[in-house]
N, C-alpha and C positions, 0 to 999 in steps of 0.2 A: 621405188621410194627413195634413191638413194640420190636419185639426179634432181630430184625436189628438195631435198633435205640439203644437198651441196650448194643449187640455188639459192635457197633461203638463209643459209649463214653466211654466201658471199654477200647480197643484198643488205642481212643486218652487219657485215664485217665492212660494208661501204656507206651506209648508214651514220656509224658511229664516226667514220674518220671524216665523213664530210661535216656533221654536225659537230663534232670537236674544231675542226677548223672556222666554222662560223663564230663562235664563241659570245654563245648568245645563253641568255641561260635556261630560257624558256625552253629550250630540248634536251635538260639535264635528264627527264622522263626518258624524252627517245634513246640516249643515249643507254641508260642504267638498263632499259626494257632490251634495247638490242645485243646487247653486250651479254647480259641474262640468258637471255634465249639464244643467242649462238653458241653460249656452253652447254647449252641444254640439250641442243641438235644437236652438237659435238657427242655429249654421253652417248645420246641414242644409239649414233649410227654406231658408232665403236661396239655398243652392246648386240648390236643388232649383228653386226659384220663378225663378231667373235663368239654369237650363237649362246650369249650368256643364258642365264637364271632366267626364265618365264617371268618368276616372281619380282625382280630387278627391273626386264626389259617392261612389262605392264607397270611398275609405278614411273618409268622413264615418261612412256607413253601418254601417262595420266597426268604427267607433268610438261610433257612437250608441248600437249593441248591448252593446257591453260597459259604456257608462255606465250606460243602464237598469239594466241587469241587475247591477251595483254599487250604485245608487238602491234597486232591490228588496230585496236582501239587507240594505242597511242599514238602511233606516224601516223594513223590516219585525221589525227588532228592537225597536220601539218602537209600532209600529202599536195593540198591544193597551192602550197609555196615553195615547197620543196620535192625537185622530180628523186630525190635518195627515197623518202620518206614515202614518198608513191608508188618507188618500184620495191618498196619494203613489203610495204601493204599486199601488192600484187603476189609476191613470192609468200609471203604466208599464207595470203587465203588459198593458193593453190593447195600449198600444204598441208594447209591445216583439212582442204576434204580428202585428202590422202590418207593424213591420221585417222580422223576420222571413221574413214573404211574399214580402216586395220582396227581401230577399237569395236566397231559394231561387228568383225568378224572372229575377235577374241573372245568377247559376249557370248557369238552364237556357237564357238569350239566349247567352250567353258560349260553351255547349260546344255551339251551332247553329251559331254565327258561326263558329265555328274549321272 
């Protein structure tokens, strides 16, 4: 997870500085979205690599998901003009069925435990 997760916030951390230097305004989106969600990948892992709270690292989780997937929908509106915005795209959705995994195998610990 961790070589996906570092992929994904260099992609959105080159994302933003190339669409900052265009200076166009039409990727105010990609920029707010990627900038978002590489903090958000940032909590994760830290949560993740310091073995934090269940309770923390699952709402991390449930928020990583929805940021990705906020990232996808929006560089992928620009993906076809911008190769940043494309290899953004690409780096989320890898990650995002990563997350994904790990949420459907929280699920299945969660309704063992009980």
């Amino acid at each position: 997870m961790d070589r996906n997760i570092d992929t994904c916030i260099v992609a959105c951390e080159n994302c933003v500085t190339q669409c900052l230097n265009m200076k166009e305004h039409q990727m105010n989106d990609c920029i707010s979205i990627c900038l978002a969600n590489e903090r958000i990948l940032k909590a994760l892992k830290v949560c993740h690599k310091c073995k934090c709270d269940k309770k923390i690292f699952n709402h991390l989780l449930k928020a990583s998901l929805e940021s990705v997937d906020k990232c996808i929908k929006i560089c992928s509106k620009h993906q076809d003009e911008h190769q940043h915005c494309k290899k953004c795209v690409i780096e989320n959705t890898k990650l995002q069925k990563c997350l994904k995994l790990m949420n459907s195998k929280k699920k299945i610990t969660n309704k063992i435990a009980l």
